[in-house]
C-alpha positions in Angstrom: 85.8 94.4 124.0 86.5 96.6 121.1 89.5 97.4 122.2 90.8 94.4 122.8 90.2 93.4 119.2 92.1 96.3 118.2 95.3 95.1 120.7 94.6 91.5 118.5 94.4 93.3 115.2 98.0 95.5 116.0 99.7 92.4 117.4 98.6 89.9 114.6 97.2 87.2 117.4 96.5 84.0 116.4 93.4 82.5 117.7 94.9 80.6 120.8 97.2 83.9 121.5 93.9 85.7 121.5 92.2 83.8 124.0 95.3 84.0 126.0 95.5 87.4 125.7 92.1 88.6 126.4 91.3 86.9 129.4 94.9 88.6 130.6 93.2 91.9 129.5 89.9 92.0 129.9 91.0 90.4 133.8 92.7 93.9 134.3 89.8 96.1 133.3 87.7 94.5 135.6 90.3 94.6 138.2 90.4 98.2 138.1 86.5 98.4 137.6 86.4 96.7 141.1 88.8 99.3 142.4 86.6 101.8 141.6 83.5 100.4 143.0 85.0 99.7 146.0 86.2 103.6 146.4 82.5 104.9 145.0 80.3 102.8 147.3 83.4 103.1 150.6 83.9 99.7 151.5 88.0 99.9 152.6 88.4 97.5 155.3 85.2 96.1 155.1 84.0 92.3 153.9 82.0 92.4 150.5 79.2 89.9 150.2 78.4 88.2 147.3 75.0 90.2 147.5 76.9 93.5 146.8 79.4 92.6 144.5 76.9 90.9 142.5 74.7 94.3 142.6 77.4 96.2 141.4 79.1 93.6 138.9 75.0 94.2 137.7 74.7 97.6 137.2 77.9 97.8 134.9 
């Protein structure tokens, strides 16, 4: 989150550009989170219930 305060800060957001901008951002980071949880835990090719995700969504 800090950081995306500091992408605000360096672009001079205003407060609607900032919600638009963060939920772009802070949608990638956990889009590469999930990336990475899927290649620790081996689940390629394989359906993830809600039970998992929600376990590792949890333990970040």
């Amino acid at each position: 989150m800090d950081e995306v305060e500091i992408i605000f800060e360096a672009m001079g957001c205003t407060g609607e550009n900032k919600t638009t901008l963060g939920t772009y951002v802070l949608r990638e980071e956990a889009n590469v989170w999930w990336k990475t949880v899927k290649l620790r835990i081996g689940v390629d090719g394989v359906a993830i219930v809600w039970e998992i995700f929600k376990r590792e969504f949890l333990r970040k």
